[in-house]
N, C-alpha and C positions, 0 to 999 in steps of 0.2 A: 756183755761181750757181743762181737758185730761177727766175730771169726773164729769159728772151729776149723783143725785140718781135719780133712778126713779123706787124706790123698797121702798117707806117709807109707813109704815101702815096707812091704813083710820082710822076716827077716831071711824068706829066699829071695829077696829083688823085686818077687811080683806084687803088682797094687792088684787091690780088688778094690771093684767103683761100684759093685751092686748096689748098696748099704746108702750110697747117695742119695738122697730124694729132690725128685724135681720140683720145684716150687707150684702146688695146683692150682689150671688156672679156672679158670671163670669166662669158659670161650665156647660159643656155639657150635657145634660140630669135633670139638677137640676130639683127637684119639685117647686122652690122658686114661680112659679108664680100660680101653680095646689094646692097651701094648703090648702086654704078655701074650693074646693073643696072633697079632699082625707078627710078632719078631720072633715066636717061634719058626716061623717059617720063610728067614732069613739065614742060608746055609754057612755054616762056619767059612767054608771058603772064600764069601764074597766079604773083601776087607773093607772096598771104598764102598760105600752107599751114600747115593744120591737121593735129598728129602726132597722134592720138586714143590712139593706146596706145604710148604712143613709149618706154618699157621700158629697154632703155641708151641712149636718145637719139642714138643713133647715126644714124637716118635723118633726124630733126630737125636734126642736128650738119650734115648735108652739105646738107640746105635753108638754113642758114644761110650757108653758105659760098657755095650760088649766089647769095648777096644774097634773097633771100627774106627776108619777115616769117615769122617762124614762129609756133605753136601750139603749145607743146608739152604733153601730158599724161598723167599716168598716174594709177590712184588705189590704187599702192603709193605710201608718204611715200618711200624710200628713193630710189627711181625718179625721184619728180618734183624731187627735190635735185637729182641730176645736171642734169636740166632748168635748176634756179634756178643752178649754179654755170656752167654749159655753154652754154646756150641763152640765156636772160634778162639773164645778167651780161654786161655787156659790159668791165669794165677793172679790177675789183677781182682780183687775187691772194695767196696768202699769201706774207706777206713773213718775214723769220728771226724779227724780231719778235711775231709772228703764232705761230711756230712753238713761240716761248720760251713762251708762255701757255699753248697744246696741251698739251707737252710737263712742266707745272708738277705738283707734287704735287695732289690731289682737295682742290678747294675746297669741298664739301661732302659729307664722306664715309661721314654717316650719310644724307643722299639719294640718293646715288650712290654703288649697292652693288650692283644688278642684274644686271651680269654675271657677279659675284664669285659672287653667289647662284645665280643659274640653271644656269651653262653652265661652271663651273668641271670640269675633269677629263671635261668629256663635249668639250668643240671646243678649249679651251686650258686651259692650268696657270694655277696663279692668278695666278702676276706677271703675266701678259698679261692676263686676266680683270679682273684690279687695275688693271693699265694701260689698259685699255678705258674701267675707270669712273670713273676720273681725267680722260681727255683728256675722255669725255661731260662732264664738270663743268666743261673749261675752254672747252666749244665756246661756252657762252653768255655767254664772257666776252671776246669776239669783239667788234671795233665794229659790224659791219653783217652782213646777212642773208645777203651774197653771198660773205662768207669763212666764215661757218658752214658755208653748202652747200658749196665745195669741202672745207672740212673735213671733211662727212660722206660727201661721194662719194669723197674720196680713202683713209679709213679703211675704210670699206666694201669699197672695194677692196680693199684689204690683206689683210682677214677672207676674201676669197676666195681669193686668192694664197696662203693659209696652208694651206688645208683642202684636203684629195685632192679632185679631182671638182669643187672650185670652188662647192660648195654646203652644205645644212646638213639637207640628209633625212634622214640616214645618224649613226651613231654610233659607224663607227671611226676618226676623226681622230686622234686618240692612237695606236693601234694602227699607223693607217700610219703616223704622221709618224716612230716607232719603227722602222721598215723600212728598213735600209738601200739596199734595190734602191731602193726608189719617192724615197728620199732621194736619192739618185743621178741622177734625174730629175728632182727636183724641190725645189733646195735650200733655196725659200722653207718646207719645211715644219720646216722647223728654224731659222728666222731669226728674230730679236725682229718684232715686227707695229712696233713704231719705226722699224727698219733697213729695214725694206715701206716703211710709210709714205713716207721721206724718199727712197726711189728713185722714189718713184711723183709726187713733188709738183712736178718743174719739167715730166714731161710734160702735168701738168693746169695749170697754171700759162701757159704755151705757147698753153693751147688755147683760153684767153680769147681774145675779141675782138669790137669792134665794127663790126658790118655793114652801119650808117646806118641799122637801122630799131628798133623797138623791139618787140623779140622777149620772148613770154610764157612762164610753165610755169605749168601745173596741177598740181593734185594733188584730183580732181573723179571721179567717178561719167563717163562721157561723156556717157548720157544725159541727166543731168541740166546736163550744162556745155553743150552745142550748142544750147539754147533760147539763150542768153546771150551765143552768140556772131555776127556780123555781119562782112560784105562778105569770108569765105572764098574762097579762089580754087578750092583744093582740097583735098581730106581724104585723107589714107592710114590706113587702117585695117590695124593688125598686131593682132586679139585673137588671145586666148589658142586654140589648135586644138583645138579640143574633143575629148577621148579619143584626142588622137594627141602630146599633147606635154607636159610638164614642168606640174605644181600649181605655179607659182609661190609662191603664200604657204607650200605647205609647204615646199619647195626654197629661199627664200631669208628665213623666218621669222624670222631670227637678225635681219638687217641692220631688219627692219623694227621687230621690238622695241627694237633698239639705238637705231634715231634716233626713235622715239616718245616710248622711255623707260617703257614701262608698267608701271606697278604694282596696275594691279587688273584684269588678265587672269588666266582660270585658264591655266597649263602645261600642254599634256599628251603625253602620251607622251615615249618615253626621249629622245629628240631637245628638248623644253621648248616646242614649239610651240604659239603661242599659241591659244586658244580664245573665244569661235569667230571663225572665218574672215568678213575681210569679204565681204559679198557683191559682187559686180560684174556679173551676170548673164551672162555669156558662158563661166561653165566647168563647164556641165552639160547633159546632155541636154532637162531638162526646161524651161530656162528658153530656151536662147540661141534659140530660130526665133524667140521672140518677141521679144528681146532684137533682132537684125538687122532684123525687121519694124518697131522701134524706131528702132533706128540711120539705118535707111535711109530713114524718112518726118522724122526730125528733119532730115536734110542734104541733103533733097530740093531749096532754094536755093543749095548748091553747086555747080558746074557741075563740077567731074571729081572725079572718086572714083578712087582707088591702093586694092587691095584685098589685103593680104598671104596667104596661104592653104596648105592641103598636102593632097595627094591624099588621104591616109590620115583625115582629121579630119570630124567631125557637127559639120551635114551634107555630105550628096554634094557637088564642085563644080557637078554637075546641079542641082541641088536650089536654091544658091546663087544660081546666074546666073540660073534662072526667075526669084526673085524681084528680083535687081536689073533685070534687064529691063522689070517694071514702072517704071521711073525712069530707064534710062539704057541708051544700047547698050554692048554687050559684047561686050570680047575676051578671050581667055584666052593667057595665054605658059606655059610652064613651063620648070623648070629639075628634073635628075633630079641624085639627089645618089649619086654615085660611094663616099661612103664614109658612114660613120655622123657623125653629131653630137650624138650625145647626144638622149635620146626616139624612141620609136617612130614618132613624127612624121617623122624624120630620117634613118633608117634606109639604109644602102647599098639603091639600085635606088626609095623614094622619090622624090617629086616636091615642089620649092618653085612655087608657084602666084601668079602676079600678074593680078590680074584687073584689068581697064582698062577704065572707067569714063568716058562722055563724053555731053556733051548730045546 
């Protein structure tokens, strides 16, 4: 079975969506295990909430569930998919039928050759790289935009579930997946990305549901999407930690080629990482003060600010809370992280930092 509900009315009217589980991901900086704490201290009041970098939508995912209108946005395409399949969609799922299309020989197989090309023998062998560029040609032969996106969020997944380390920096995929220790640990690295796929599709499937409001995703620039946006309740901000945590484009470069589909990027380096990098303005020394001086006079009409953060990242949280102080009082919480999570960001004896933000 691909479909459980588990979105049917009690028998006073009201749904409860606690009980829903978000499909877990496998992403560097995720909030997926910090939610209970950041959304405790999102006030009943505030109904719309806006996720500005909302990444694996996982804290978008649990504003949904409190009934919240959500925001959601990232401007990786890969990212704001999950969004469109997760957050936005409210009742569409893949059905077997659905999965018979996916699953069809490449309907265009002199356009859809990308994978085969690029990334053959560096992250998979060709039949998978074949099979990548096959399903890409059958995603667009999908009725609607909301089974495409779980198409692409749930293969994406897969692609992570395949590769050691859950990302695409690195260039011994092959090497390990050859390993029988780390095989041992870790048997998706020897399993067809189909045989992924189809374990992965009734927990995404499951996670649809509608909340009675009409929840968005982005795939935007923030700065340039918060002119645009009106009657927010409140904003969580998770960027990127600057010099403390994971290059996303380079770390998840693959997935973002994959559902783009590009053919006129340069490659570079042994990993096939696209060239160049879009800009976002928050993952460098020289841009992000002014990037946040940005951030923080665009959403100066929202009344609460959720601020994601880590001790270790430019700039200081000194530095930080001066300037939100010009716009809002501040508190600071922390949370110290007892063991590593991947990034120096993360680090065992580390801090995750939630900064709270309020008229």
């Amino acid at each position: 079975m691909l479909y459980e509900s588990v979105t049917q009315p009690s028998l006073f009217g009201k749904k409860d969506f606690m009980d829903i589980k978000f499909p877990q991901p496998q992403y560097l900086g995720a909030k997926y295990i910090h939610g209970d704490w950041i959304t405790q201290y999102i006030p009943d009041n505030a109904k719309v909430v806006l996720d500005a970098f909302s990444g694996s939508q996982s804290i978008a995912f649990l504003c949904k569930k409190m009934g919240k209108r959500v925001i959601s946005n990232d401007f990786l395409t890969f990212n704001s998919q999950i969004g469109k399949a997760l957050i936005e969609n409210k009742t569409e799922i893949l059905t077997p039928d659905d999965i018979h299309i996916l699953f069809s020989e490449n309907s265009a197989p002199k356009e859809y050759n990308l994978m085969e090309m690029l990334f053959t023998d560096i992250f998979f062998v060709r039949t998978e790289t074949a099979f990548l560029d096959a399903f890409r040609s059958n995603i667009d032969r999908l009725e609607n935009e909301y089974k495409k996106s779980l198409a692409f969020s749930i293969i994406n997944r897969a692609m992570t579930r395949k590769v050691t380390m859950g990302h695409f920096a690195h260039t011994q995929a092959l090497v390990y997946a050859s390993d029988p220790e780390r095989i041992k640990r870790n048997r998706s690295l020897i399993r067809p990305l189909k045989e992924i796929f189809m374990d992965l599709v009734m927990g995404y499937n499951n996670a649809v549901f509608d909340n009675a409001t009409d929840c968005q995703s982005y795939n935007e620039n923030i700065l340039e999407l918060l002119p645009s946006l009106s009657d927010v309740d409140l904003a969580y901000f998770d960027p990127p930690y600057c010099d403390s945590h994971a290059d996303y484009q380079s770390f998840y470069h693959l997935l973002e080629t994959y559902t783009n589909y590009w053919k006129d990027k340069k490659f570079v380096n042994g990993t096939k990482r696209y060239s160049p990098k879009r800009i976002g303005g928050f993952e460098t020394k020289k841009e992000i003060i002014n990037s946040f001086k940005a951030l923080f006079d665009l959403a100066r009409d929202i009344p609460y600010w959720l601020i994601s953060y880590n001790d270790r990242s430019y700039p200081t949280i000194d530095f930080l809370v001066d300037m939100i102080s010009l716009y809002r009082n501040v508190k600071v919480e922390r949370k110290v992280y007892n063991a590593g999570r991947g990034g120096k960001g993360s680090v065992a004896g580390s801090s995750e930092i939630l900064i709270i933000c309020t008229p």
